[in-house]
N, C-alpha and C positions, 0 to 999 in steps of 0.2 A: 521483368520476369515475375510471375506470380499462378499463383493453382498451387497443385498436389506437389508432393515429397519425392516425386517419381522421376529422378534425374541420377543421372550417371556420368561415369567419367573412364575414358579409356585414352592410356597413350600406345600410340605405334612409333615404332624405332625405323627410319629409311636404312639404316642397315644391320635391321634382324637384334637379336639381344645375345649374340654371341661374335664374340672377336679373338683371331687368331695372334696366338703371342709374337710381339715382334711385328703385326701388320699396322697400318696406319689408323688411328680410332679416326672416324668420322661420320655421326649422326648428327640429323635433326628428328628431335624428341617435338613428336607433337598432343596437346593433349586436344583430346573431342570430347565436348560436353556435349549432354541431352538432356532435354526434359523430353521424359517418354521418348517421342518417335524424333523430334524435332533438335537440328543442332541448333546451338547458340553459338553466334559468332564472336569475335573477339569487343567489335564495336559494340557489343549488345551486354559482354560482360563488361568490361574495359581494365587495364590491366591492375588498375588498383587493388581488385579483387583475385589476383592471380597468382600465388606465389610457389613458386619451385625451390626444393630442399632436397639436399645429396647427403647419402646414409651409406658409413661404409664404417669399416675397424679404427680411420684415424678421422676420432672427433674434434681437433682440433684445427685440420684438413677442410673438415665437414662445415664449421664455424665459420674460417676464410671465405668458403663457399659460399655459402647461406648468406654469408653478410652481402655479396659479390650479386647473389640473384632476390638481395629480398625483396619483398610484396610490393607491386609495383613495377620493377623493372623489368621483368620480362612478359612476354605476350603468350599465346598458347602454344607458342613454339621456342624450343630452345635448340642451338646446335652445338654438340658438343665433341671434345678432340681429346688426345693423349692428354692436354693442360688443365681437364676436369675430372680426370682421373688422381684416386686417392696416390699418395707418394709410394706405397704400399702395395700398388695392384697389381702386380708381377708374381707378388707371392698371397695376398687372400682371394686374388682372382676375381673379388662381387663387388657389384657397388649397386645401391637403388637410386635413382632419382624417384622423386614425389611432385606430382603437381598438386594443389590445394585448390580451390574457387571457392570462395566466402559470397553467397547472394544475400547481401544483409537485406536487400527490401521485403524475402521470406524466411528469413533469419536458419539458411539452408546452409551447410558446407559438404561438397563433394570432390573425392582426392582418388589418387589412384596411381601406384607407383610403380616403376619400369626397373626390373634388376637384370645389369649388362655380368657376364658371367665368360670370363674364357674357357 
């Protein structure tokens, strides 16, 4: 990967960024990279440069998490269920996930984070 500054990052939730109390959580969180017009696939970043971070009121929840998805172990997709939800989510109701891409060969990072909200 190499040129201009001009890349982005967007994630989509397969089911929406609201969930009803009590129904079953089940997404896959994907992120889409771009330089300008063009995706970059997963082969092309490869996962060492891809890490996912979950931000919610119980940081030490957050921690568990983080350690469970860091850099590296996941791809630009994650799916996730009631067991990635904060211990706490019944009553603060939000949680973000974050996905990060570090492109060290133009010393670029681009993140973009998804907040699930009942």
């Amino acid at each position: 990967v190499s040129g201009t500054t001009s890349f982005t990052a967007v994630i989509n939730s397969s089911a929406g960024s609201f969930f009803r109390v009590g129904a079953a959580i089940s997404s896959t969180l994907t992120a889409v990279i771009k330089h300008a017009e063009m995706i970059l696939t997963e082969e092309e970043i490869t996962k060492a440069c891809i890490t996912w971070t979950r931000t919610s009121t119980s940081s030490e929840g957050d921690a568990a998490w983080n350690a469970l998805h860091a850099t590296g172990t996941c791809g630009l997709s994650i799916h996730i269920t009631h067991d990635d939800m904060p211990s706490d989510w019944l009553t603060t109701r939000q949680v973000a996930f974050t996905v990060t891409v570090t492109l060290p060969s133009i010393n670029q990072t681009v993140s973009d984070s998804y907040t699930i909200s009942v």
